[in-house]
Residue, then its C-alpha position, 0 to 999 in steps of 0.5 A: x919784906x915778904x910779899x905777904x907782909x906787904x898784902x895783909x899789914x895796914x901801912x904796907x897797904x897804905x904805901x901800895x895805894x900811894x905808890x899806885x895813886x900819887x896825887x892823881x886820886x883823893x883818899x880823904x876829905x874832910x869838910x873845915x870852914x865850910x869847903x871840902x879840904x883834900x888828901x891825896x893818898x900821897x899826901x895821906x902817906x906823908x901826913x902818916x910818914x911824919x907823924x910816925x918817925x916824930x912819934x919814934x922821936x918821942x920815944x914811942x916804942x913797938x908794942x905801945x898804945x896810943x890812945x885817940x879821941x875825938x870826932x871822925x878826922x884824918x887825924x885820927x886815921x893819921x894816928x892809927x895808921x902811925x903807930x900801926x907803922x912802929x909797930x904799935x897799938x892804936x886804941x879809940x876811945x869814943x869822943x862823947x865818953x865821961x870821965x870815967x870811961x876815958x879814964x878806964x881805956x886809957x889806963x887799961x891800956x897801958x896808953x903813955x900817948x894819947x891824941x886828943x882832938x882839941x880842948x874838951x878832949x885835952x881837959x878831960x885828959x888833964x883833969x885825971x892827970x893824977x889818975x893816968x900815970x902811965x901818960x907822958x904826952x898828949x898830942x892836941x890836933x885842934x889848938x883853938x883854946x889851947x894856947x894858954x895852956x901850960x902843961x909839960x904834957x900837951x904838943x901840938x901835932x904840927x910840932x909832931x910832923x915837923x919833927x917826923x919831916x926832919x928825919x925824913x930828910x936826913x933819913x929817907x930810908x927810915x920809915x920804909x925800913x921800919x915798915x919791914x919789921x912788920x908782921x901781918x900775925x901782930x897786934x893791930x889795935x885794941x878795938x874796946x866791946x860796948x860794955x853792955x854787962x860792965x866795963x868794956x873788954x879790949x879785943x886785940x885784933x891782928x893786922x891779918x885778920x882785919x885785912x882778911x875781912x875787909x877783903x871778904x866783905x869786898x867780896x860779899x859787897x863789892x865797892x870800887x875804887x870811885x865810890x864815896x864814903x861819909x864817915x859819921x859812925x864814931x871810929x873806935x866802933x869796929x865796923x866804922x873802922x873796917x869802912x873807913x879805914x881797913x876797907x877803904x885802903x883795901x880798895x882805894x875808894x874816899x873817905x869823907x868826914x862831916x864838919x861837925x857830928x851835927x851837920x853830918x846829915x848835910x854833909x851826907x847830902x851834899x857828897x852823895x855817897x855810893x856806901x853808906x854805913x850807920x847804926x840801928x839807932x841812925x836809920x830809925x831816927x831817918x824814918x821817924x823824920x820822913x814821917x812826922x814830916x809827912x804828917x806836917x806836909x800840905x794835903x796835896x803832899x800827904x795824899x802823894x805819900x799815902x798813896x806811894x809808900x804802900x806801892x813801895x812796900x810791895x815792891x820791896x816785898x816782891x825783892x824780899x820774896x825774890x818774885x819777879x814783879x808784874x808788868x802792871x807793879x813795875x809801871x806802878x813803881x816806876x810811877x812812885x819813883x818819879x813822884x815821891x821816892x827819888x826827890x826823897x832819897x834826894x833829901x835824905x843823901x841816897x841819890x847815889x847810894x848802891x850799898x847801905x849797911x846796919x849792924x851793931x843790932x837788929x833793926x827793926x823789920x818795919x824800919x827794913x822794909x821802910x828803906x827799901x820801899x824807897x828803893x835804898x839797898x839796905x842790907x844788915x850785917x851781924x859779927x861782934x868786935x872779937x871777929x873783926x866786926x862781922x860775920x855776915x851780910x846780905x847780899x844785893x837780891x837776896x834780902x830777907x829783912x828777918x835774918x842778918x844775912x848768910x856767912x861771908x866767904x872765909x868764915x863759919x858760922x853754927x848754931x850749937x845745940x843750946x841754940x847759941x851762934x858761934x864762929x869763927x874765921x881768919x878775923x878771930x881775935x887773939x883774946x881780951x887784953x889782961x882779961x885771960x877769963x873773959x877769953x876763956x869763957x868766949x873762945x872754946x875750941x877755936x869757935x867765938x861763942x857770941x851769946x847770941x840765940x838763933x838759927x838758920x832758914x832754909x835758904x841759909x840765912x842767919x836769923x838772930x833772935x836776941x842775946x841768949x841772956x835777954x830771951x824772956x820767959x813768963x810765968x806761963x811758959x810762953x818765950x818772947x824776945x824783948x828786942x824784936x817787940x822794942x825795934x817795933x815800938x821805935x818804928x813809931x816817929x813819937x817813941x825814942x827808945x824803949x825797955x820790954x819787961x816780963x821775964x818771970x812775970x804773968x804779963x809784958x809791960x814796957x817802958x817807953x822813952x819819947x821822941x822829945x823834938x817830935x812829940x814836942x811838935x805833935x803837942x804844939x800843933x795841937x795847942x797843948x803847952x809843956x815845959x819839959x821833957x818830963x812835963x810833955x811826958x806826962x801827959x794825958x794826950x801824950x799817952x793817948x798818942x802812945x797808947x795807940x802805937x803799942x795797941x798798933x805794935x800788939x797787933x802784930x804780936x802773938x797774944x801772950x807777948x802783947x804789952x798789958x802794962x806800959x809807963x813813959x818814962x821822965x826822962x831819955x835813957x842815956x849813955x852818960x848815966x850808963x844806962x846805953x852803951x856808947x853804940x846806944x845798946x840797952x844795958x838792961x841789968x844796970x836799968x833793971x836795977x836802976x828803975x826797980x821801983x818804976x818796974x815793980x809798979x809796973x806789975x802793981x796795981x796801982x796808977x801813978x808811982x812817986x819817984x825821986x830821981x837824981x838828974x845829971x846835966x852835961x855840964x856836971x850838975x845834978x838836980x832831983x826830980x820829984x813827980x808821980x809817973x802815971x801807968x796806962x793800962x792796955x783796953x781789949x780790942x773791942x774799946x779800940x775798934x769803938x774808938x776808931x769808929x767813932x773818930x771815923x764818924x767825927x771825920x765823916x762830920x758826924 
């Protein structure tokens, strides 16, 4: 084994840490039965030791794939980390994925093993067995319901490591010398792209490259050994697996996995993390909690509020200006810590956090300037899976919330002359597994070309503006960015999601999805009764409610990108109906398609739209929805600045 091998391949890393650590610090937690059940990072070599010599018994093979789906677990990372050890290929596969996505990845890949964490996921694999002929095992890892089951192609993983012990015992050397044919230029795993424009594509990622970013990102963002790390971001994401995995064996520090994906917020709470990882769609679904429950406190509470978060919003613009406070604003800061900011990063689990990253998307800046009012160090990082999941970052004191950040050491990063970001790095990947198109048309010249519009500012920093495709043009000429004005709609705590239109049109219109739990809570408090999401969506006070959020978006707006037109739409965008990807991103062509008739109506004139449209339930039924959406159509400035002079007058008491 060179001393190469053993700095830039995962299991070699993963042996240095338990050769350097034993028993004497934790690698993994992960919360069962309500406690908190520990591995060691010895124990964590021996759980991948096993699992990997009982795969090698099965007859799992160098340059196999094994597939895995399910939640966060060591497990999984046990899994990933065995067949990296044989010299095979790990692939994930989103736990929350239907039928035909499971189907498409796992065949795709030529996966004939797959580690599926416990009966849903184990059905799933069954239900297509006669469409995934390539599969000869399936390696359950929770066998509640499972017992009854019988099928030549389900093990339960304990069997797996029992049979890995044993050859381990008559054969101490084995595993070290499977880890000697390792090479740190060989395929590490298939890490599968969202599939924003169709079926997703399989990036193949070596084991030098990821490991030469996670070591890059160490410099960019340092985090040490002790610090904490929860894991709820789903695995096959790849910058979940550069935290938890790569990253994490690179410096030692713990991984944390919630019970269940639902309690992953208590769990955040109560570990207290020093590094936080979460998507775009996370921190906007934090900071519309904190305000609708600040719009439901007491008096006292809400006048404690409206008086700190502005004083936090000029702080956070001092850090973003790189201006040094004055005297008089650090006392009043210091004040709306103590009073209303430490209790709330409290609540939320920050305590303790010294690094917060996004990515995946843009966030908003108005979600970006929320956070750090209450003093979190959030930063956003830009990359795609084919660079091992980013090219930049910002850095702690130098946080401008409109860009994502400079380049991090080690990789390049240019605008071409079309505006298009490209880069390129040790973390580049070798190409789309069976797609040698797709990978001609993103690699040209040795530069990933990211589809991506943008520039850089003065002080070297990455703006991204939005997907080159997505920019939009009207008819007028004038250009806009969908994106931007959507992250701004989803700052309001009563918008959800949100689809911009107007490309090739005389005007912008939107369509609006809405926050069902808080909106709901709006409606109740205010007596209005609902039965469903679409009856609340309907409306007439819940389009008042909306309507004054896009009026306060369109004022931030230049005039020929404010939203003339807008609709609230019947239902929540959703990946099982494949208008999301599984990380939550819009497939725009595919909605385009889908609600042609809402967006036709949209440039009507016309105030209502008959719909019918074929509702899926999770459980596999479907259902058809009849009803009239309505379209609101935007007032000038004049009828609202009338509005709010009236309500102004009603407070006053008439």
């Amino acid at each position: 084994m060179t001393e190469r091998a053993a700095e830039t391949t995962l299991p070699h890393l993963l042996r240095r840490n338990a050769a350097q650590y034993g028993h004497g610090r934790v690698a993994l937690r992960e919360k069962e039965f309500g406690l908190w059940q520990k591995f060691t990072w010895a124990d964590y070599l021996d759980k991948v030791r096993e699992l990997a010599l009982g795969l090698r018994d099965l007859g799992f093979r160098p340059d196999e794939k094994l597939a895995i789906i399910g939640d966060n677990r060591p497990e999984w990372v046990f899994g990933e980390l065995a067949a990296q050890s044989l010299g095979g290929v790990p692939v994930g596969v989103y736990q929350d994925s239907i039928l035909s996505e499971v189907r498409f990845i796992i065949d795709h890949s030529d996966a004939r093993f797959v580690i599926a964490e416990d009966q849903e996921q184990v059905d799933k694999i069954l239900d297509m067995r006669h469409e995934l002929p390539r599969v000869e095992r399936v390696i359950y890892t929770d066998a509640k319901g499972l017992w009854d089951y019988e099928s030549d192609l389900l093990l339960d993983i304990e069997e797996v490591y029992a049979r890995g012990r044993a050859i381990h015992q008559a054969d101490p050397g084995r595993f070290d010398s499977l880890l000697a044919e390792l090479d740190p230029y060989q395929l590490a795993l298939i890490c599968y792209t969202s599939g924003t424009t169709g079926d997703p594509k399989g990036s193949m990622l070596t084991h030098r490259g990821v490991m030469s970013m996670a070591r890059y990102l160490n410099e960019a963002d340092p985090r040490t050994p002790a610090d904490q790390y929860v894991s709820f971001v789903p695995l096959p994401w790849i910058v979940e697996q550069m935290m938890a995995v790569y990253s994490a064996l690179d410096v030692g520090y713990t991984v944390n996995f919630p019970e269940e994906p639902e309690t992953a917020m208590v769990d955040l709470y109560e570990v207290g993390p020093e590094l936080i990882v979460a998507a775009p769609r996370v921190w906007e679904t934090l900071s519309r909690q904190v305000m609708v429950k600040h719009l439901d406190a007491s008096w006292f509470k809400r006048i404690i509020y409206d008086l700190c978060l502005p004083i936090g919003y000029r702080w956070a613009d001092f850090k973003f200006a790189k201006q040094k406070p004055p005297l008089g604003w650090k006392v009043l800061y210091g004040l709306a810590y103590t009073g209303l900011f430490r209790a709330l990063r409290d609540r939320l689990g920050f305590s303790n956090v010294k690094s917060a990253i996004t990515g995946g998307a843009a966030l908003g800046p108005d979600v970006f300037r929320f956070f750090h009012a209450l003093g979190v160090n959030l930063k956003q990082i830009y990359g795609q899976t084919e660079i091992s999941g980013y090219s930049t970052i910002h850095r702690t004191g130098d946080i401008d919330f409109d860009s994502v950040g400079p380049p991090v050491p080690g990789c390049e990063v240019l605008i071409t002359d079309e505006g298009e970001i490209v880069g390129r790095g040790p973390g580049l990947f070798l190409g789309y597994y069976k797609n040698e198109e797709a990978t001609a048309e993103t690699i040209k010249d040795g530069w990933l070309h990211s589809g991506d519009a943008g520039y850089f500012t003065e002080a070297g920093h990455l703006v991204c503006i939005d997907r080159v495709k997505d920019l939009m043009v009207l008819k007028s000429g004038e250009k806009f960015s969908p994106m931007f004005i959507e992250n701004k709609l989803k700052f309001c705590p009563y918008v959800v999601e949100s689809v911009v239109l107007g490309h090739e049109r005389p005007f912008v219109t939107a369509m609006i999805c809405i926050d069902y739990k808080h909106t709901g809570k709006w409606a109740e408090d205010r007596r209005i009764s609902y039965t469903t999401y679409t009856d609340l969506a309907a409306k007439a006070e819940v389009y008042d409610l909306i309507e004054n959020e896009v009026f306060r978006v369109n004022q931030s707006l230049p005039a020929a990108a404010r939203i003339n037109r807008f609709l609230l739409l019947y239902k929540e965008l959703d990946p099982d109906d494949e208008e999301l990807t599984r990380t939550k991103k819009l497939r725009r062509n595919f909605i385009n398609q889908k609600y042609e008739p809402e967006i036709e109506a949209l440039y009507g004139e016309e105030a209502f739209v008959p719909i019918e449209s074929v509702i899926r339930y999770q459980d596999g039924r479907t259902a058809t929805l009849k009803t009239d959406l309505q379209i609101r159509t935007m007032r000038d400035d004049e009828y609202y600045a009338r509005r709010r002079q009236r309500r102004r007058w009603w407070r006053r008491g008439g």
